[in-house]
C-alpha positions as semicolon CSV with decimal commas, in nm:
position;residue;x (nm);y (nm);z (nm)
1;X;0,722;1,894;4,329
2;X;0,690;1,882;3,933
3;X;0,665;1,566;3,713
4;X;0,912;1,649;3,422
5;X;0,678;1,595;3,085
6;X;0,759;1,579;2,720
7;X;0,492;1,511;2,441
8;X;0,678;1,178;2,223
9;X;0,702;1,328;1,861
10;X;0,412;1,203;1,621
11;X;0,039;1,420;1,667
12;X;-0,256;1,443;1,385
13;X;-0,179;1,655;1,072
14;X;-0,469;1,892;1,000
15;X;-0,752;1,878;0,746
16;X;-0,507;2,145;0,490
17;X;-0,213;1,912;0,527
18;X;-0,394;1,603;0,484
19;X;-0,575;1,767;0,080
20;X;-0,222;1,898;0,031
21;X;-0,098;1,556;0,066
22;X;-0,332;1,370;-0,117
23;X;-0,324;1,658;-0,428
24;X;0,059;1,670;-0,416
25;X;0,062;1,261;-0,457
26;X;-0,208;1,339;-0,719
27;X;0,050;1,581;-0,904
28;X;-0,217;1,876;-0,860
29;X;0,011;2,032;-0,550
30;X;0,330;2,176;-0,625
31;X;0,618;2,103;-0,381
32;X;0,612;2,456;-0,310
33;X;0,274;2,430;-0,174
34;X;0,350;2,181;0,015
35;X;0,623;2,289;0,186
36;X;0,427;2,592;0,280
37;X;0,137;2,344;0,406
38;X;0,352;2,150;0,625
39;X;0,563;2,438;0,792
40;X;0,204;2,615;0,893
41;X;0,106;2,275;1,067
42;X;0,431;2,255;1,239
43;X;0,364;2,660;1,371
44;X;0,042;2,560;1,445
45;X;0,145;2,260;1,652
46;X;0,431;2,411;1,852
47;X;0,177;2,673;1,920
48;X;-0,076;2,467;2,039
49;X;0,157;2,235;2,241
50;X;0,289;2,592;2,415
51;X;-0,058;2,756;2,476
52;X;-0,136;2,391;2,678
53;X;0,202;2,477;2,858
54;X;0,421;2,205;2,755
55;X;0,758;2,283;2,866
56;X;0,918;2,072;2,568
57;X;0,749;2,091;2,284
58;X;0,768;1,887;1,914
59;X;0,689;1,959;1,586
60;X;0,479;1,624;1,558
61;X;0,657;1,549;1,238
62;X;0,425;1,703;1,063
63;X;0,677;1,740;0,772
64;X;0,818;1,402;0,748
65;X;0,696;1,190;0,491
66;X;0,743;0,932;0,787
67;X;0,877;0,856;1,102
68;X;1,083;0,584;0,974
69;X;1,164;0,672;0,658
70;X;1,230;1,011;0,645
71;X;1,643;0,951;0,573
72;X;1,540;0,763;0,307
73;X;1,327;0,936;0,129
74;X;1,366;0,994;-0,218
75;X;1,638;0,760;-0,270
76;X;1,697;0,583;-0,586
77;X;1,863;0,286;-0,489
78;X;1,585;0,152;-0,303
79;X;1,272;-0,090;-0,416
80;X;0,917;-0,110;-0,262
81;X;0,912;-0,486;-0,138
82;X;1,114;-0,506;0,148
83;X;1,044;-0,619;0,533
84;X;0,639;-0,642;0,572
85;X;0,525;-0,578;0,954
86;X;0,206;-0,704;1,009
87;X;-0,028;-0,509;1,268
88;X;-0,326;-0,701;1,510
89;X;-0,627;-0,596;1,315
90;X;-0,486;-0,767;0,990
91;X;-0,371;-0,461;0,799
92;X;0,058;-0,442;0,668
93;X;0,307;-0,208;0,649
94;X;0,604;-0,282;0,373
95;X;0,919;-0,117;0,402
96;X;1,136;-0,055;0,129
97;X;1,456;-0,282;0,057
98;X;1,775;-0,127;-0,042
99;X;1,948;-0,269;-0,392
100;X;2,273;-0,148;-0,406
101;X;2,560;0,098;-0,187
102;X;2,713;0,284;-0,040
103;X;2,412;0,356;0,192
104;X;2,352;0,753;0,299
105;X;2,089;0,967;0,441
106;X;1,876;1,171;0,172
107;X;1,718;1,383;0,444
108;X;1,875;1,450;0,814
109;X;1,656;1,519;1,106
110;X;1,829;1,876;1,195
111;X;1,640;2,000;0,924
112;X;1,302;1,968;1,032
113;X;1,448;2,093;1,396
114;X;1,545;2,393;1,233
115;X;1,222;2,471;1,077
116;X;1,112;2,431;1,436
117;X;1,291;2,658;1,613
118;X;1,196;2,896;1,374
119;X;0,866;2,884;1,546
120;X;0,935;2,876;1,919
121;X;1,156;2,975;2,204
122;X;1,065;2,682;2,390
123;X;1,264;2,369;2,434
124;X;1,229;2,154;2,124
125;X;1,261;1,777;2,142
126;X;1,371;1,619;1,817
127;X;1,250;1,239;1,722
128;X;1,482;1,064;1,502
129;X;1,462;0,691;1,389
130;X;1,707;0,426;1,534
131;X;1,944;0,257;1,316
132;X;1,810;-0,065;1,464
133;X;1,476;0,009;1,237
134;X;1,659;0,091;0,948
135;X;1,874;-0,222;0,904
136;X;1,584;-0,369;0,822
137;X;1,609;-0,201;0,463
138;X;1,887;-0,476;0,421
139;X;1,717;-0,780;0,227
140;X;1,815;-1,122;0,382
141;X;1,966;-1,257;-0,001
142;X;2,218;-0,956;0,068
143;X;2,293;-0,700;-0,203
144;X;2,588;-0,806;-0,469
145;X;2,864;-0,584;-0,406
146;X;2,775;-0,477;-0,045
147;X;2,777;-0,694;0,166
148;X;2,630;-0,662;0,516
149;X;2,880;-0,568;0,720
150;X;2,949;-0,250;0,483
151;X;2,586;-0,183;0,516
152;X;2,587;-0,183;0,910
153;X;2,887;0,055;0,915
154;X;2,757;0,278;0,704
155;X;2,426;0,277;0,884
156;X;2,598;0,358;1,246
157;X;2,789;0,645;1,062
158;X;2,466;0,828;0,887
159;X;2,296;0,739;1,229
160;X;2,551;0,916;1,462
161;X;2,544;1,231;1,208
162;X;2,171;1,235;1,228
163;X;2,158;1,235;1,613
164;X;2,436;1,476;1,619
165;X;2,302;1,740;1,337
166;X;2,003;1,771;1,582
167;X;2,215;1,808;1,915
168;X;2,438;2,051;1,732
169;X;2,119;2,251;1,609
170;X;2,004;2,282;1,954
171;X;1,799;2,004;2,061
172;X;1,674;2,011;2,389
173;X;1,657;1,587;2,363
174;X;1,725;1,370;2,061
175;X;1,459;1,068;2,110
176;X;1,540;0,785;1,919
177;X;1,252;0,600;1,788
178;X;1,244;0,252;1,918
179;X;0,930;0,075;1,841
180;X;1,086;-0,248;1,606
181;X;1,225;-0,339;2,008
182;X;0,902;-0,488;2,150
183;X;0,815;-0,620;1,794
184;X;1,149;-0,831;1,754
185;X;1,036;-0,999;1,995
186;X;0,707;-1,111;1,810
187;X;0,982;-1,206;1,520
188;X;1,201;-1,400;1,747
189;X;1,097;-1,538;2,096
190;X;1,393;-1,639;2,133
191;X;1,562;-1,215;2,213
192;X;1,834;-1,290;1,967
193;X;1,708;-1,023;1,726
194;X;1,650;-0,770;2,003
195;X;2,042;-0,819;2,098
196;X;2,117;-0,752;1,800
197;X;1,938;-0,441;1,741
198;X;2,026;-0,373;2,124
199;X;2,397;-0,361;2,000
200;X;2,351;-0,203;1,691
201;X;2,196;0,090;1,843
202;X;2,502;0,117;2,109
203;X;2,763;0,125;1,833
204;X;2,595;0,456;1,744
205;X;2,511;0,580;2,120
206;X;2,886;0,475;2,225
207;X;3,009;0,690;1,986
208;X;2,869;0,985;2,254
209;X;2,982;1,151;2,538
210;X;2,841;1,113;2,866
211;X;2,724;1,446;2,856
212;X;2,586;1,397;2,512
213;X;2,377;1,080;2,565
214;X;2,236;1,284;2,907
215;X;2,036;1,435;2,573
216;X;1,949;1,116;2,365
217;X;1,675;0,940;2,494
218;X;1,499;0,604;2,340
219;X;1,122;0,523;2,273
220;X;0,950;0,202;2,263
221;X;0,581;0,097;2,219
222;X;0,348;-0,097;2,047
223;X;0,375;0,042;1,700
224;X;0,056;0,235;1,624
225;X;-0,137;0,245;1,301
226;X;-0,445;0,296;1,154
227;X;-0,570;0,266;1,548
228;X;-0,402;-0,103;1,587
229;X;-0,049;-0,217;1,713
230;X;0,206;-0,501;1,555
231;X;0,312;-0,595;1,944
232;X;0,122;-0,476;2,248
233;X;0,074;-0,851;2,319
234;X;0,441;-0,881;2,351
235;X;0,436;-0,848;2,763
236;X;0,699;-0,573;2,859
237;X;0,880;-0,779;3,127
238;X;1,049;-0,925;2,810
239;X;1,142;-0,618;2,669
240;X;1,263;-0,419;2,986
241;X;1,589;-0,542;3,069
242;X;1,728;-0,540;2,752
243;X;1,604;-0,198;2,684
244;X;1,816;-0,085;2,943
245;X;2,143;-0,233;2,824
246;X;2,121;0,103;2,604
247;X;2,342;0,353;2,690
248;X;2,117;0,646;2,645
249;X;2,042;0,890;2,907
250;X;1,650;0,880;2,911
251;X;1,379;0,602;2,841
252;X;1,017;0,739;2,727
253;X;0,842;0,321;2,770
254;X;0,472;0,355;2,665
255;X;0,271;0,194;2,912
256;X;-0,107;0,252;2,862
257;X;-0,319;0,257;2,524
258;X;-0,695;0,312;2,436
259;X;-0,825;-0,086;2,435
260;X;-1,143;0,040;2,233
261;X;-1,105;0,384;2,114
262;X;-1,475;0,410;2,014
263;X;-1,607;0,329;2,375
264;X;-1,297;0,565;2,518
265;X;-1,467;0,868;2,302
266;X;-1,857;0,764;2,357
């Protein structure tokens, strides 16, 4: 009897990718370059992933500027001091805020599947970020002219083409990227901003068949950066039941992390 595995999404970049980005943020990298830079570390990852014989494999979003932000990319209509998510060992991430609509996708994840595939036979998962995440580009003082509700119904629109682009591009599994769940509760004890993002994210999956959401799947975890987390105090028991109130057809729950990652590697 087998133990059906599947590698999450998000795996080092290589020493090339890494100068590339650096001298491309530097303006000594052309975009060209780049491009080329990325779509060799994607080859080399699905390679890698297959020689360890991973039946699904990922690209390990080695192309996306982020796992969060990738749709957003680009955009003009959006300004750098939005929602700030504060991890355990002190260090912040700031998202961006939006500042006026109609809201759209600059980049949809169905392209970086198709670079994929380009690269392997094999079975490709394809991580895409829930809308959940991104209504938090939505300042709380609202934007004049668009008011939330537009925002929302735009969001659920770009997010059902974004999970759909992948499945009709051949995903083997969409995986919805879920980590802001154990984190709202850090925000709010209190679960009202997980049901909220809870239903939010099934006005998108409801919009699926049966047979459709047998393919999307959800992730949750601790949020990891820079070797910290913004929740793994947050004890799952919290989380769990309202997790499953999502009606996807697969659950990838993180449940173990390196406590001391110098002491796991001594």
């Amino acid at each position: 009897m087998s133990i059906p595995t599947e590698p999450i999404g998000s795996l080092p970049r290589p020493a090339t990718l890494l100068t590339a980005l650096t001298g491309h943020a530097a303006g000594r990298v052309e975009d060209d370059e780049l491009a080329m830079r990325q779509e060799e570390a994607v080859a080399d990852t699905l390679d890698r992933l297959e020689r360890l014989g991973c039946p699904v494999v990922v690209d390990g979003e080695q192309a996306k500027p982020s796992f969060a932000t990738y749709p957003v990319a680009g955009l003009g209509s959006l300004a750098p001091d939005g929602a700030v998510i504060p991890f355990a060992d002190g260090h912040t991430r700031q998202l961006p805020r939006i500042t006026e609509g109609p809201f759209r996708y600059a980049t949809h994840a169905d392209t970086y599947l198709r670079t994929a595939r380009r690269h392997t036979d094999l079975p490709v998962k394809q991580a895409v970020i829930a809308p959940s995440a991104l209504s938090l580009l939505y300042p709380a003082e609202g934007v004049d002219g668009y008011p939330r509700k537009v925002f929302l119904d735009d969001l659920v629109a770009e997010a059902e083409a974004d999970i759909r682009g992948c499945l009709d591009a051949g995903a083997h599994v969409v995986q919805l990227d879920f980590t802001e769940g154990r984190l709202s509760l850090k925000l709010d004890p209190s679960g009202g901003l997980l049901d909220d993002f809870v239903a939010l994210n099934n006005r998108v999956l409801e919009r699926f068949t049966a047979a459709e959401r047998a393919r999307i799947g959800v992730h949750t975890c601790p949020g990891g950066d820079q070797d910290s987390t913004h929740s793994a105090d947050v004890d799952y028991a919290l989380l769990l039941p309202k997790l499953f109130r999502l009606q996807a057809g697969n659950f990838y729950v993180q449940l173990a992390s390196e406590p001391d990652r110098s002491a796991c590697s001594a």
